[in-house]
Rosetta silent file (secondary structure, phi, psi, omega in degrees, C-alpha in Angstrom):
SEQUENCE: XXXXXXXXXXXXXXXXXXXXXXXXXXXXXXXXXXXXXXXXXXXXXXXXXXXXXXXXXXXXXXXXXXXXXXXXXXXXXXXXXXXXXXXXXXXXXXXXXXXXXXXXXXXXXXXXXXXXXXXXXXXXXXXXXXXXXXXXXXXXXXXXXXXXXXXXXXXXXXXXXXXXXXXXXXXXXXXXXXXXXXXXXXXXXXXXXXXXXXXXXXXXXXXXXXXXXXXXXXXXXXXXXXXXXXXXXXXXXXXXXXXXXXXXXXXXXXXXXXXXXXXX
SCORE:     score description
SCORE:     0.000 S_00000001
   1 L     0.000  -22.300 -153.061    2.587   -6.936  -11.065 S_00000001
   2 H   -90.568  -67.769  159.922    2.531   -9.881   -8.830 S_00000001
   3 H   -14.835  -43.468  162.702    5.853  -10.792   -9.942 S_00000001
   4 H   -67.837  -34.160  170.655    7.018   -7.485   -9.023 S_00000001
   5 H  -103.249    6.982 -178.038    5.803   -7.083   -5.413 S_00000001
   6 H   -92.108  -45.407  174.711    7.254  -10.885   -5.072 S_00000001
   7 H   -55.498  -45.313  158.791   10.824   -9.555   -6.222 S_00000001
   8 H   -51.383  -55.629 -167.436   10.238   -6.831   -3.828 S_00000001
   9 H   -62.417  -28.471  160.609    9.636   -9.074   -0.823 S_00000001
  10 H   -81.591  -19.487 -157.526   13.185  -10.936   -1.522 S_00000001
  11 H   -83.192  -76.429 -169.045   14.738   -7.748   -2.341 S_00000001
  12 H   -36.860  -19.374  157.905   13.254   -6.640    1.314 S_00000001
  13 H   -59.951  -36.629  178.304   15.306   -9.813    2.806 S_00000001
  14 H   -83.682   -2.599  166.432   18.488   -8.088    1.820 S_00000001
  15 L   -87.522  136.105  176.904   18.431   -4.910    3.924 S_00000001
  16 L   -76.812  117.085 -160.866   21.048   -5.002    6.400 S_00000001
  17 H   -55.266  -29.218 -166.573   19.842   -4.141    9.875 S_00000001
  18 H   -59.996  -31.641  171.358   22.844   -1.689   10.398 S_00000001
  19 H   -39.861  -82.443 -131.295   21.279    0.078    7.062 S_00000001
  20 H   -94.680   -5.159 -171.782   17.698    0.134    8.144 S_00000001
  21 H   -97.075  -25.979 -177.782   18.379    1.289   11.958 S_00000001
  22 H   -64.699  -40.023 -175.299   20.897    4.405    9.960 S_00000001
  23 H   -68.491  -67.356 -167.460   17.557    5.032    7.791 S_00000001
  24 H   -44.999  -52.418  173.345   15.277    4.950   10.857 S_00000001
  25 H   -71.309  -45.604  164.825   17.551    7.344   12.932 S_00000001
  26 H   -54.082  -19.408 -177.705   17.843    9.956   10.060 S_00000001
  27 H   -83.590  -20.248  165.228   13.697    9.947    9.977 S_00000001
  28 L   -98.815   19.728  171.188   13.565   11.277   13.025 S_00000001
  29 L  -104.841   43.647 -173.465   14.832   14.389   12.143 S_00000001
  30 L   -85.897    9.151  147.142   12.120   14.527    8.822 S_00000001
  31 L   -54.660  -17.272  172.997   10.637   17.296   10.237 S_00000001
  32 L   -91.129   -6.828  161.604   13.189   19.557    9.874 S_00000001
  33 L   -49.064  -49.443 -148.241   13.039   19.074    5.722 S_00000001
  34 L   -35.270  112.554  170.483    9.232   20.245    6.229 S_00000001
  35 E  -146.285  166.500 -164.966    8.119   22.728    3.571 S_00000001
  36 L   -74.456  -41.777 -156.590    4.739   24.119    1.804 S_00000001
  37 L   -72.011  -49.486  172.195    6.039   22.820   -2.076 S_00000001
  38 L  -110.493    8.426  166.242    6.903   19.025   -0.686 S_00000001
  39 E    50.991 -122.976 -146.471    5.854   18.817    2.614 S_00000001
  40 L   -79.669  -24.567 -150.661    8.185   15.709    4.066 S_00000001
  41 H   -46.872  -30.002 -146.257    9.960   15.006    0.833 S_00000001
  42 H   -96.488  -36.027  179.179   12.947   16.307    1.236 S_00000001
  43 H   -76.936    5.016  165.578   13.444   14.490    5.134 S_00000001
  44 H   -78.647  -35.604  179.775   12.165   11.543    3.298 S_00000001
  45 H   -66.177  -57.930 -171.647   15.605   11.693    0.766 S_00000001
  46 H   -46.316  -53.409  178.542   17.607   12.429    3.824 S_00000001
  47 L   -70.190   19.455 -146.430   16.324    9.665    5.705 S_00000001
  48 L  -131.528  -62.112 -166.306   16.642    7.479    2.372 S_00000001
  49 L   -15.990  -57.300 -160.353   20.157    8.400    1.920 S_00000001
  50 L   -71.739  -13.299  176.526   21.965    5.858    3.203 S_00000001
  51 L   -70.060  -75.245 -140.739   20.027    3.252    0.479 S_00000001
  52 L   -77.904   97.410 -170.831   20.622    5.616   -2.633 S_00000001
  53 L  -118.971   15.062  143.322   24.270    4.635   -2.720 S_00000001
  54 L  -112.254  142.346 -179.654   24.845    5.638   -6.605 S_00000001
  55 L   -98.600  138.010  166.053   23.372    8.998   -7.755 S_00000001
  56 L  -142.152  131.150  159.507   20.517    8.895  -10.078 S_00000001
  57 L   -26.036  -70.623 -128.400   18.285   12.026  -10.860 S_00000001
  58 H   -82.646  -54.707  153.042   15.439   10.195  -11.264 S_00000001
  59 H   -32.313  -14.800  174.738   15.869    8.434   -8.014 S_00000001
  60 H  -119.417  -16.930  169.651   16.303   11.262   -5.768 S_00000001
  61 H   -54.353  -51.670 -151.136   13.425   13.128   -7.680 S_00000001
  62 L   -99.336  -17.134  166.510   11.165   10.554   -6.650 S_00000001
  63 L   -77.653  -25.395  172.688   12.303    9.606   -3.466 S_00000001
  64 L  -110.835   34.425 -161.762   11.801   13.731   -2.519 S_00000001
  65 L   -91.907  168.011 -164.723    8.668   14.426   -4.279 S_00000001
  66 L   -56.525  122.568  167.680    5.762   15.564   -2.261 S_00000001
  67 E  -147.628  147.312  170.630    4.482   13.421    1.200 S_00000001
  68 L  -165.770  152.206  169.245    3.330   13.829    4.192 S_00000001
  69 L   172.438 -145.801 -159.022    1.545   12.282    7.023 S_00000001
  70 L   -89.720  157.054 -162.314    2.404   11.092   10.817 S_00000001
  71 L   -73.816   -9.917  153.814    6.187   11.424   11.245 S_00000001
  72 L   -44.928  -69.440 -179.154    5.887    7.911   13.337 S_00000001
  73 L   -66.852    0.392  167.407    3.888    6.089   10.271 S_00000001
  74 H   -75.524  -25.669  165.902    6.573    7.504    7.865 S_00000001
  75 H   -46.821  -25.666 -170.925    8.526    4.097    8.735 S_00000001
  76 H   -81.284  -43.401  157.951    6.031    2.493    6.755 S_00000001
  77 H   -87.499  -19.025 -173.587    6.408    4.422    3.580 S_00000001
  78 H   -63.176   -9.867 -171.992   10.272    5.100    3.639 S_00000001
  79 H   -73.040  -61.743 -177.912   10.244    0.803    3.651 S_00000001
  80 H   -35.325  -52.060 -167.685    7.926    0.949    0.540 S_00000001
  81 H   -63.425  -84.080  179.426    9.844    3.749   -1.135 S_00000001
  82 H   -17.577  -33.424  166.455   12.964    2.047   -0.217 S_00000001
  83 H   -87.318  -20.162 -119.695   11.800   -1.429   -2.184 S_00000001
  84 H  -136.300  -46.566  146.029   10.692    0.462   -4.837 S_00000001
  85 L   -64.921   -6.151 -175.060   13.867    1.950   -5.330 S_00000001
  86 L   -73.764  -27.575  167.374   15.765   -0.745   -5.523 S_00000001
  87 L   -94.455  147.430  173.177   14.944   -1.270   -9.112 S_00000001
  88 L   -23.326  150.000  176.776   15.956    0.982  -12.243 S_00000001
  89 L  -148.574  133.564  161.956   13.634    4.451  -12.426 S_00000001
  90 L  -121.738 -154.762 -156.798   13.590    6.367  -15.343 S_00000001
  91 H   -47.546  -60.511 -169.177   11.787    9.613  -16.196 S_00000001
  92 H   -63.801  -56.545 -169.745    8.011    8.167  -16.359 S_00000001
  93 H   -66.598  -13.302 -177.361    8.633    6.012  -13.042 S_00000001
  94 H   -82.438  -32.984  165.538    9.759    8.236  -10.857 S_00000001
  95 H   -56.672  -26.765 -173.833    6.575   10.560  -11.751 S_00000001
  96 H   -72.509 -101.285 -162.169    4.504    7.225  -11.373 S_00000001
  97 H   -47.054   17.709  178.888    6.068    6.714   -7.680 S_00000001
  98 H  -122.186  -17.911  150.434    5.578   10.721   -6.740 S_00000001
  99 H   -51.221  -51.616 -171.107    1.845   10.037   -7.546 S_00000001
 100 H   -86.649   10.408  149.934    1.628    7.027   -5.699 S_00000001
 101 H   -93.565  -27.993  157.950    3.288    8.852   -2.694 S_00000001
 102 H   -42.291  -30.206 -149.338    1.196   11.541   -3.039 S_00000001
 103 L   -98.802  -10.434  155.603   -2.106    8.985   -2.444 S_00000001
 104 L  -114.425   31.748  174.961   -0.286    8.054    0.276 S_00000001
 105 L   -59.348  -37.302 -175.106   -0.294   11.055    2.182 S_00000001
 106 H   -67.024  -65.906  177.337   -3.932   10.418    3.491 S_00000001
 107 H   -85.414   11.425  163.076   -3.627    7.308    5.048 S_00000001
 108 H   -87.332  -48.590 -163.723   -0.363    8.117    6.875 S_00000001
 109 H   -72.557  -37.592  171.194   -1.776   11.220    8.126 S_00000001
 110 H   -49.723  -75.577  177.717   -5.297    9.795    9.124 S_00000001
 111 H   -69.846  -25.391  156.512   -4.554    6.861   10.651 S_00000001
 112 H   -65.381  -30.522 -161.945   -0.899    7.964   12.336 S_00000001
 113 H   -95.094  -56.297 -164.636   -2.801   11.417   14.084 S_00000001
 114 H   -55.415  -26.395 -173.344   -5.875    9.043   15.068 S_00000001
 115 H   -96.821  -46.582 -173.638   -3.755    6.446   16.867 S_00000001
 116 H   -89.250  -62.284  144.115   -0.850    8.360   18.613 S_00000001
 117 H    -8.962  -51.664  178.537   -2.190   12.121   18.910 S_00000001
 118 H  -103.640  -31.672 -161.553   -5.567   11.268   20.001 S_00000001
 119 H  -138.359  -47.112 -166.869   -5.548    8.118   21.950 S_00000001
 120 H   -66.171  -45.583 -177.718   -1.808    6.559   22.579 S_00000001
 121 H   -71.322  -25.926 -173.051   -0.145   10.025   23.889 S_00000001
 122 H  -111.579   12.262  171.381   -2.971   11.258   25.751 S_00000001
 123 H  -107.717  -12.531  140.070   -3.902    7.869   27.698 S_00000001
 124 H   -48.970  -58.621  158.453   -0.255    7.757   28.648 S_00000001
 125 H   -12.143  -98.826 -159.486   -1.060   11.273   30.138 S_00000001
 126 H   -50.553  -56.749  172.486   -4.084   10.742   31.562 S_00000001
 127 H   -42.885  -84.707 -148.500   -2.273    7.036   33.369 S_00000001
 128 H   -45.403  -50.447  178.966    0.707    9.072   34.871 S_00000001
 129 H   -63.065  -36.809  160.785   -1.779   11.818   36.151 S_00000001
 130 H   -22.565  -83.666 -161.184   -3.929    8.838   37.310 S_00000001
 131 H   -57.758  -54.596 -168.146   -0.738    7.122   38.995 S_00000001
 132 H   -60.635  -43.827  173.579    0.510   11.029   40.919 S_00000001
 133 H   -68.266  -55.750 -167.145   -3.134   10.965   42.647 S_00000001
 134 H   -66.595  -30.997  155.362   -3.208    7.767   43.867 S_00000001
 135 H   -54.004   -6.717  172.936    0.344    8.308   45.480 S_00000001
 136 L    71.457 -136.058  145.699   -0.780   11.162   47.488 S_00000001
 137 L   -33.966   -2.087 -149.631    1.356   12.279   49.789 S_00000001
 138 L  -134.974    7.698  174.558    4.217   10.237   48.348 S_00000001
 139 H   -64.592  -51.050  175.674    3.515   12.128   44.868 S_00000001
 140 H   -41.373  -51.835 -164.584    6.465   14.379   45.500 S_00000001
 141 H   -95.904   -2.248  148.058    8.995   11.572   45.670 S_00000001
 142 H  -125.998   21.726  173.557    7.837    9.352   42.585 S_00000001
 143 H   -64.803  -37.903 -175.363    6.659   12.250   40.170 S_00000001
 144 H   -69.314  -49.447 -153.052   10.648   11.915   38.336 S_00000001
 145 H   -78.140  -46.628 -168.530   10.169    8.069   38.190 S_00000001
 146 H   -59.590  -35.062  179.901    6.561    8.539   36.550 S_00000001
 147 H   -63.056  -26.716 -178.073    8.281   11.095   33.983 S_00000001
 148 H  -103.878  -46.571  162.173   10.711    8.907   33.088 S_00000001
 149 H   -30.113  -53.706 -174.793    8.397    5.657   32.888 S_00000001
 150 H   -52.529  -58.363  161.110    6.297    7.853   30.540 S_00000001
 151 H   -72.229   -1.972  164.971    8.981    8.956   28.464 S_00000001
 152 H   -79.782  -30.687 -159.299   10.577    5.334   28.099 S_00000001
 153 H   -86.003  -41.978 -169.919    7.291    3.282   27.461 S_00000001
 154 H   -54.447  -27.381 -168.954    6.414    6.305   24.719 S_00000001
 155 H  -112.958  -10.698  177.746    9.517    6.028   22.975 S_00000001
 156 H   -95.445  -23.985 -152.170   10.529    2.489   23.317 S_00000001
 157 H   -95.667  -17.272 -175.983    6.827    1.592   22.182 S_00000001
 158 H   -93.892   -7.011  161.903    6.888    3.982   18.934 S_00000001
 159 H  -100.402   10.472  160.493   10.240    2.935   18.077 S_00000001
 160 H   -44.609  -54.343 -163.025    9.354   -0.592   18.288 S_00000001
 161 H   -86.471  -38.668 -148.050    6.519    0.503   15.619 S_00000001
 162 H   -84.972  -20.734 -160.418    8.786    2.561   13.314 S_00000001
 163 H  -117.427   -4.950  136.761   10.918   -0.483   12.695 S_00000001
 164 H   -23.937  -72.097 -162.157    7.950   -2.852   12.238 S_00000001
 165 H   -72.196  -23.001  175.894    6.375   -0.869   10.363 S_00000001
 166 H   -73.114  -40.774 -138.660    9.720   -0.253    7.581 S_00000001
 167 H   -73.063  -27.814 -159.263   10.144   -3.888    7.635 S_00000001
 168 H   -97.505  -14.713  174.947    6.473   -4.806    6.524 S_00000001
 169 H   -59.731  -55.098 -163.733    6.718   -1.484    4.513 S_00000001
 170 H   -78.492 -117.667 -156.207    9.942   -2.768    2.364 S_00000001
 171 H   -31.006  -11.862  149.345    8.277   -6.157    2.027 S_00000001
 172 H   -62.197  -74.155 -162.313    4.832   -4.873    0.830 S_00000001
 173 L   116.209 -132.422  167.406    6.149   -2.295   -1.903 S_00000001
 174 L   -90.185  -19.363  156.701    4.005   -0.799   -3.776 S_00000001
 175 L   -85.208   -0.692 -167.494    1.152   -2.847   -2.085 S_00000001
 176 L   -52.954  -18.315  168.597    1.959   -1.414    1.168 S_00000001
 177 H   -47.928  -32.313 -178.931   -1.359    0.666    1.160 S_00000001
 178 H   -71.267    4.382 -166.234   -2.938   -2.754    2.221 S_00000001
 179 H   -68.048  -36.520 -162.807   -1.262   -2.145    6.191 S_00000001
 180 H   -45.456  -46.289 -179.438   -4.331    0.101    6.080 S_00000001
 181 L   -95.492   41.745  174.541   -6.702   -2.960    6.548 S_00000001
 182 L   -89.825  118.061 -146.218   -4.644   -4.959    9.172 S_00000001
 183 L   -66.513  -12.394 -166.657   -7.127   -6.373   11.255 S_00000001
 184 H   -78.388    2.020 -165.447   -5.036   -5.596   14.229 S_00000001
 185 H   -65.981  -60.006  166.512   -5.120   -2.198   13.842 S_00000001
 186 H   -82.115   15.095  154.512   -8.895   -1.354   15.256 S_00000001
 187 H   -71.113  -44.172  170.864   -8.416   -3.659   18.246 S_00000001
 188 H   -42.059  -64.525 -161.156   -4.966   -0.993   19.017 S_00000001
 189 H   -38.346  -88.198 -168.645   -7.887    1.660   18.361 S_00000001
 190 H   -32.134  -87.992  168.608  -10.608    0.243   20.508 S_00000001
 191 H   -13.219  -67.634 -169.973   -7.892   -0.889   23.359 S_00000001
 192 H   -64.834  -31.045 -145.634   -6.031    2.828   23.677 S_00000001
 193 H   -90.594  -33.730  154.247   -9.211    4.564   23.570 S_00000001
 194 H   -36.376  -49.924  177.148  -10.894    2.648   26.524 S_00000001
 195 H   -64.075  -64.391  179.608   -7.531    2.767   28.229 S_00000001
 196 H   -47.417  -75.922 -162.719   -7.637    7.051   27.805 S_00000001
 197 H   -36.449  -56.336 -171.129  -10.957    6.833   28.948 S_00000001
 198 H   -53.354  -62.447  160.870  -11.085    4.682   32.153 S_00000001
 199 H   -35.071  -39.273  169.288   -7.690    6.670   33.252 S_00000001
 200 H   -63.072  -49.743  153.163   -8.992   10.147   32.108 S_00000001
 201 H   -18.937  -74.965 -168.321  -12.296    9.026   33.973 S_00000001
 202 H   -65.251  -29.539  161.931  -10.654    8.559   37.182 S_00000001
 203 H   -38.671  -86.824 -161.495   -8.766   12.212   36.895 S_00000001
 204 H   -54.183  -41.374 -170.859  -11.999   14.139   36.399 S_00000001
 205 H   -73.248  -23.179  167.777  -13.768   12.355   39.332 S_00000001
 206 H   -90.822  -11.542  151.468  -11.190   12.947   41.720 S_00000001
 207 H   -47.647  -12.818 -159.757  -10.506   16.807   40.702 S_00000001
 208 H   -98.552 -106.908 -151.430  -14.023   16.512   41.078 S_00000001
 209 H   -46.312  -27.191  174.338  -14.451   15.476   44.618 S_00000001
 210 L   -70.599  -17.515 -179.104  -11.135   17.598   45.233 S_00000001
 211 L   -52.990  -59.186  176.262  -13.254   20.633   43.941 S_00000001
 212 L   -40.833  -57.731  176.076  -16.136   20.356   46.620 S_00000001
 213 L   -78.385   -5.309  168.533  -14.338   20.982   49.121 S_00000001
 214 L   -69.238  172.375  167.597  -12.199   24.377   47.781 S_00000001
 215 L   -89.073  174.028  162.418  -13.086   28.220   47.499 S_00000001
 216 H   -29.276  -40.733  176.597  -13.986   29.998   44.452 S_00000001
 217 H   -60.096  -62.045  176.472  -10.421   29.657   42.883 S_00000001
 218 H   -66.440  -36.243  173.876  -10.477   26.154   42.563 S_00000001
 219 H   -13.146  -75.697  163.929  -14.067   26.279   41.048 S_00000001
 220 H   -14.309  -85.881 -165.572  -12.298   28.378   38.471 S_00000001
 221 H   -44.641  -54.720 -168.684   -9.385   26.697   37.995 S_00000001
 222 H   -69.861  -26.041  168.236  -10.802   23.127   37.589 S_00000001
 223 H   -74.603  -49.517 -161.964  -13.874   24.902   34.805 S_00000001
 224 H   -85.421    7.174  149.878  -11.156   26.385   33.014 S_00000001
 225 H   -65.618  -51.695 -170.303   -8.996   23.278   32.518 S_00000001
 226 H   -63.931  -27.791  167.430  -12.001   21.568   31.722 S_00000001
 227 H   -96.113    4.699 -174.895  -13.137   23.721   28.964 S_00000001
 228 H   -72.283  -51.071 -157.035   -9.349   24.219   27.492 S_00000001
 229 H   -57.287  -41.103 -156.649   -9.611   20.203   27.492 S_00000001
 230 H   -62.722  -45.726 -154.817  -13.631   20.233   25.797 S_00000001
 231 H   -76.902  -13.229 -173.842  -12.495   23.235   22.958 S_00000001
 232 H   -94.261   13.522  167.045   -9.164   21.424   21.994 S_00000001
 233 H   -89.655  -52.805  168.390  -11.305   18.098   20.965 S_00000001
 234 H   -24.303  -63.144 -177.739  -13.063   20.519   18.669 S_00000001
 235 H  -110.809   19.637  177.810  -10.259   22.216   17.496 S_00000001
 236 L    82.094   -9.348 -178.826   -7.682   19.790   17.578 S_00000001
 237 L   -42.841  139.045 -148.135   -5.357   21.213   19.291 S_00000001
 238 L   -53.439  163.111  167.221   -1.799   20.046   19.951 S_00000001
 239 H   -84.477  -52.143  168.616   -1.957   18.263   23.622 S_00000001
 240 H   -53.118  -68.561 -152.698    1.237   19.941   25.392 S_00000001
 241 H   -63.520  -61.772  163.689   -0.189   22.995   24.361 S_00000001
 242 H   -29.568  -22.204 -178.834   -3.506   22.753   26.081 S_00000001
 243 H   -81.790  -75.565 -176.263   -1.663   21.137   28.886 S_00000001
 244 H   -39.226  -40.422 -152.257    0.840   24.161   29.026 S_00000001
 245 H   -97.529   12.365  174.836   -2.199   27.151   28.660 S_00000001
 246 H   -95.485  -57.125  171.117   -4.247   25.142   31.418 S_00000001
 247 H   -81.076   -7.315 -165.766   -1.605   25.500   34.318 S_00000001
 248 H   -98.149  -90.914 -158.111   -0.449   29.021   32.860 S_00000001
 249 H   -33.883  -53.895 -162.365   -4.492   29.897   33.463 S_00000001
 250 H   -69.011  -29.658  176.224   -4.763   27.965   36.800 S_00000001
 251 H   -42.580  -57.437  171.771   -1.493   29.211   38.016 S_00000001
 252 H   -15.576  -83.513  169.910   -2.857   32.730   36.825 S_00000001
 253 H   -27.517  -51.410 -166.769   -6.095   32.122   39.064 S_00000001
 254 H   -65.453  -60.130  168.830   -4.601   30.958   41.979 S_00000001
 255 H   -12.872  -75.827  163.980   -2.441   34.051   42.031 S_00000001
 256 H   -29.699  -54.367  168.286   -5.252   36.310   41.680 S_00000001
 257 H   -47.045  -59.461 -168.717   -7.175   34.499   43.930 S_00000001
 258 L    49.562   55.182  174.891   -4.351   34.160   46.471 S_00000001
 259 L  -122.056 -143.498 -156.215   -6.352   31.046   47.899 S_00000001
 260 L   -90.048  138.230  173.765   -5.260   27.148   48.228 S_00000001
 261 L   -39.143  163.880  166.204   -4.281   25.217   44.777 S_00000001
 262 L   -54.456  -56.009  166.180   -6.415   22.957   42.715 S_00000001
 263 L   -94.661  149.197  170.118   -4.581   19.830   44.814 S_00000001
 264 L   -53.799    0.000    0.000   -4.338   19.271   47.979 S_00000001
């Protein structure tokens, strides 16, 4: 075995970046593969593709058999898969590798939802809203620049990770399951979640203190943001959407109301 994940790690010297940025750009559409029998598998061949460059059966069986987890942390197994493939597959290995993709469905999905879903994406939020209060008056005229800071740091910083993560993917192998226990990983954890907080923190207390001074409306407005925010840590709920049905309520409210907005 050792021999085997050593052969990988040369064979992972030999992907050609132009290769590995064409695999990386096909992965981000493997959501649109997405079905109940194989869940990712099929945007995992597509994103694969450019790798499989003779057809074998056995090789595209097992490259679309059933996975799933966060579509960010799929750089990590398409690297694996990708080394993995690189060698001969006949009937029994490619069922061997559709097991051992299954097992790694868990710790893509766990650990990709815990770090970007719960704490990188919504302590970007929670900064931006952070940053639009403390400009004030001057919120109108840098609200575009924060939107576009947001969507560059979000997107520069996960695809930064996607091609990390194939590289150390294709050079694991079939050990790549060991990423799971990289110590740097709960320091990210710790570090975003702190980060959400202190920023989220500063949000509620000044919506707070903007609250005091309102009618009845904002009262409203600001409990029913607050409990949209409380029931989707419960129920998990997507962040846009809660974001979206939170101004569709306060907007609602205000209406109704016909008094002065949640901000000044």
């Amino acid at each position: 075995m050792g021999s085997v994940n050593r052969s990988f790690g040369c064979v992972g010297d030999r992907m050609n970046r132009p290769k590995k940025t064409n695999i990386l750009l096909r992965s981000l559409a493997l959501q649109l593969f997405l079905n109940y029998k194989t869940m990712q598998g099929p945007g995992y061949l597509f994103a694969l593709k450019p790798d499989l460059t003779e057809p074998d059966e056995n090789k595209v069986r097992a490259a679309a058999s059933l996975i799933n987890g966060h579509p960010v942390f799929s750089s990590i197994a398409l690297g694996a898969i990708a080394a993995r493939l690189r060698v001969p597959v006949d009937e029994a290995k490619a069922k061997e590798i559709a097991e051992w993709k299954r097992g790694l469905s868990t710790p893509l999905g766990a650990i990709g939802d815990s770090l970007i879903w719960e704490r990188f994406k919504p302590a970007l939020l929670a900064i931006v809203v952070a940053t639009m209060i403390v400009a004030g008056q001057k919120a109108d005229s840098v609200w575009g620049w924060c939107a576009f800071a947001l969507l560059l740091i979000y997107n520069l910083t996960l695809w930064s990770f996607r091609s990390w993560g194939f590289s150390q993917g294709f050079k694991l192998g079939e050990r790549v399951s060991e990423l799971a226990l990289h110590p740097a990983l709960p320091v990210v954890r710790k570090a975003l979640r702190v980060l959400g907080i202190v920023a989220a923190a500063f949000v509620l207390a000044t919506a707070g203190a903007n609250v005091l001074h309102l009618g009845q409306s904002a009262w409203l407005q600001f409990g029913i943001g607050f409990l949209f925010m409380l029931g989707a840590v419960f129920l998990r709920y997507s962040t846009l959407t809660v974001a979206f049905l939170t101004v569709l309520s306060s907007l609602g409210i205000a209406y109704l109301f016909s008094s002065t907005p949640l901000l000044p």
